[in-house]
N, C-alpha and C positions, 0 to 999 in steps of 0.2 A: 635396513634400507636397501633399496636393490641398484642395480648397478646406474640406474639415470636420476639419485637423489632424491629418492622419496615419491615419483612416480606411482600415480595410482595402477594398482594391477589389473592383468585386464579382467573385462566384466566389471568390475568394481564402478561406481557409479563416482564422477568428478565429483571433489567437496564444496565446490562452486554451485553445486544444484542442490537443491534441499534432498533429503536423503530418506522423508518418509513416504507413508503413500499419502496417492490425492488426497483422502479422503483427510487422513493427518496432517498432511499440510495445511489445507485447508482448515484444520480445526486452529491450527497454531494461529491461520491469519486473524480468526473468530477472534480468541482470546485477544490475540494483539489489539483488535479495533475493540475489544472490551475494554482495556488498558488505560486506549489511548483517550476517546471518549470523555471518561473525566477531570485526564489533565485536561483536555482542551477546551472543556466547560469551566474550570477553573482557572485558564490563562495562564498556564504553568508551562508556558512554549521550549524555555530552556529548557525545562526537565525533559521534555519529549528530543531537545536534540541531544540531552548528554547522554537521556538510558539510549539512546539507536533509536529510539521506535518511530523513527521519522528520517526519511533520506532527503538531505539539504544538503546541494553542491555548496562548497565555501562559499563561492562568490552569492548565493542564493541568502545565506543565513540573516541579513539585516535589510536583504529588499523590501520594498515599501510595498510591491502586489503581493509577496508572500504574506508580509506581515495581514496586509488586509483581508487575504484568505481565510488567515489563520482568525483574527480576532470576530470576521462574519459566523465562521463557523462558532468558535467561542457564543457569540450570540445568540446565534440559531438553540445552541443546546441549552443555554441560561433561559429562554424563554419558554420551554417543553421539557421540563425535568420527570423524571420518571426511568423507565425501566428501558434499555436500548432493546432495540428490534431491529437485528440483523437481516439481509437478504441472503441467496446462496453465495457463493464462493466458489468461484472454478480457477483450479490451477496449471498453469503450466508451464513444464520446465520451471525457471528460476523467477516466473512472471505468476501474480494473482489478479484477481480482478473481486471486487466483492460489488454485488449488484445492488444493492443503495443501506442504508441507515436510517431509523425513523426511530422518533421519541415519540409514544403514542401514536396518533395518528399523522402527526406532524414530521415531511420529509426533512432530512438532515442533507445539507451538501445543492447540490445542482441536478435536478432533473435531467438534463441533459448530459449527465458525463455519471459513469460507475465512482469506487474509491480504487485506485490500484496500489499494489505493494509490489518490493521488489525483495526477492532473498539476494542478499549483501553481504560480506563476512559474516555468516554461516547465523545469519536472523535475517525473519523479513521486516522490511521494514516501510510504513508507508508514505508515500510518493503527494504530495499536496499537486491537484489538477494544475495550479499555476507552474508547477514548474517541469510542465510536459513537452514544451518545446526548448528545454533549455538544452545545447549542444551533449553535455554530460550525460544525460535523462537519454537522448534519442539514441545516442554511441550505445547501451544496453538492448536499447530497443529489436525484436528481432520476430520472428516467425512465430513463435511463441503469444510473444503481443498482439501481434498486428491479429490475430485467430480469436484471441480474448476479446479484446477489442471488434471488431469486424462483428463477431455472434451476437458481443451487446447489443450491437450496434443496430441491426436486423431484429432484433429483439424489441426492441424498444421505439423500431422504424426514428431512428436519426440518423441523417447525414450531414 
């Protein structure tokens, strides 16, 4: 360890930021929204907050808009079972955005809002839209976002 406790050296990229490239990251997020997809067709909500694959501030874990989220989407995927059909994935910094989810032809999620994830103790992990104005969610929020975010945003003509 060097002289300020384990400080990262310079050049060395912070362990706070994912550590592969875009493109890598990016695949980790794929896999992860592979993952998570059939817990949450199967209402297995605890298991998504014990493995991480889901970031819920404490005060967030037993709210009633989460929980509703959570069991619409549960829904949505029980009613179009089949093979998941990923959109792309752009990453930045310790922020993703994945541009939508569909079982067959059928959209998963909100038309109007992407899926976002966050790298967190060193996994990403993803963010349910309801708890995007939550004080916790926004204190991460940064340049990074607002750019993911914003391109959707123009993309898909919402404001």
């Amino acid at each position: 360890m060097g002289a300020f406790g384990g400080l990262a050296a310079c050049g060395e990229r912070p362990r706070v930021l994912p550590q592969g490239t875009e493109q890598e990251e990016a695949q980790k997020v794929q896999d992860l929204m592979l993952a998570i997809l059939p817990l949450l067709a199967a209402g297995e909500m605890e298991r998504l907050k014990d493995e991480e694959k889901i970031m819920l501030p404490s005060r967030w874990r037993r709210q009633v808009k989460q929980l509703t989220e959570l069991a619409d989407l549960q829904k949505q995927l029980q009613a179009h079972p089949g093979a998941p059909r990923l959109g792309a994935v752009h990453v930045e910094g310790r922020w993703a955005l994945l541009e939508s989810v569909h079982m067959g032809d059928a959209l998963i999620g909100k038309a109007d809002l992407p899926w976002f994830f966050v790298y967190f103790s060193g996994q990403w992990r993803w963010l349910p839209s309801s708890i995007m104005k939550d004080p916790a969610i926004e204190g991460m929020m940064n340049s990074h976002f607002d750019h993911l975010w914003a391109d959707w945003q123009a993309k898909h003509s919402v404001r």
